[in-house]
N, C-alpha and C positions, 0 to 999 in steps of 0.2 A: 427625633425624626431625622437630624441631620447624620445620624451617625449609619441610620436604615440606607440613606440615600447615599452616602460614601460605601458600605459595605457592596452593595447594589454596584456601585461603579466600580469599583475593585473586583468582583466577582465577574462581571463584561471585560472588563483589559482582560484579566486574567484568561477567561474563553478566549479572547483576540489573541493572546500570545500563543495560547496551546495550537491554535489553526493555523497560525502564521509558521510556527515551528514543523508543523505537520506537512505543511506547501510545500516547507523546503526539502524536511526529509523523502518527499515523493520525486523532488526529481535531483536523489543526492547521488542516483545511479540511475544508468539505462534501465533496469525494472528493480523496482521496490517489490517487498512484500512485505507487507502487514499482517504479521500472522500469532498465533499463541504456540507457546513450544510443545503444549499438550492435546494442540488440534490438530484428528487424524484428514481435515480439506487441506490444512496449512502442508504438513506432511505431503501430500499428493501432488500438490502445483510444486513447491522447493523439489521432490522429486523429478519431475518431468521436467522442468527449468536445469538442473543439471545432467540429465542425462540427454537434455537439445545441447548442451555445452555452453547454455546461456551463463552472464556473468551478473548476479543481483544483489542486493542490498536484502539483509532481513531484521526488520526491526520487531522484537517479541512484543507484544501491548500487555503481557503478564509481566514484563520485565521493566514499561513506561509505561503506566499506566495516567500520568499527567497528559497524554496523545490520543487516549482509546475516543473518550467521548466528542473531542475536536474532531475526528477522524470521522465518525459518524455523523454529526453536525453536518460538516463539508461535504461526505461522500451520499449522505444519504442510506448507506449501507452500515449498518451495524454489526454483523456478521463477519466473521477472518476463513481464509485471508481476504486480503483486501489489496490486489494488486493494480500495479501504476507500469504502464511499459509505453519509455520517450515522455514522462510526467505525465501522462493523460489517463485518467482511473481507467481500469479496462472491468473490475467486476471481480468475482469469486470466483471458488473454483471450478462448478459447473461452467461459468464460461473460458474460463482459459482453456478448460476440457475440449468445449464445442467446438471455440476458434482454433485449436488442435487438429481436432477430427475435420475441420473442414477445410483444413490447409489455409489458415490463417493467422496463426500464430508465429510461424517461422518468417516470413515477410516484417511482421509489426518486431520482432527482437532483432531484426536485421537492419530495418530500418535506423532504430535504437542505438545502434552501435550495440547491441549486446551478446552479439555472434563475434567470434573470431573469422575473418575472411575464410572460409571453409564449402566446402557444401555437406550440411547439416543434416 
């Protein structure tokens, strides 16, 4: 039984490390993305994020997969991408879409630092 109940606490650090690690990779840039290299939502926001001239972070969860389920845990979203702009989750890519279309997107990556002083 004692071996259940160390496995048990070993498997808890271990979730605690993967979130702790995941915190930090959300705000290791002005906008993260959390995305799979073979998802055409992930595709669409990295799109639109460099053609605002935004500066991001992308971390593949096909390529760390020790992150995916901390990620989801914490975010509540399990679903990619999975963006963070100024460390604060912002959502998929429907919504970076909307907060686009409705002229709120450019403000929250400026905020960020993640604009070049420009007008964008």
């Amino acid at each position: 039984m004692g071996s259940f109940l160390s496995s048990t606490k070993k498997i808890k650090q271990g979730k605690d490390m993967a979130i702790e690690k995941t915190k930090k990779l959300s705000t290791a840039a002005p906008v993260v993305v959390f995305s799979k290299t073979y998802c055409g939502y992930s595709k669409r926001v990295k799109q639109l994020l460099t053609q605002l001239g935004a500066s991001f972070k992308v971390v593949e969860l096909d390529e760390q997969t020790d992150i995916q389920g901390a990620l989801a845990e914490w975010t509540s979203q399990s679903t990619v991408p999975n963006v963070f702009i100024g460390g604060k989750h912002i959502g998929g890519c429907d919504t970076v879409m909307d907060k686009h279309q409705r002229g709120v997107l450019l403000p929250l990556l400026t905020d960020a630092g993640a604009l070049a002083n420009s007008s964008a």
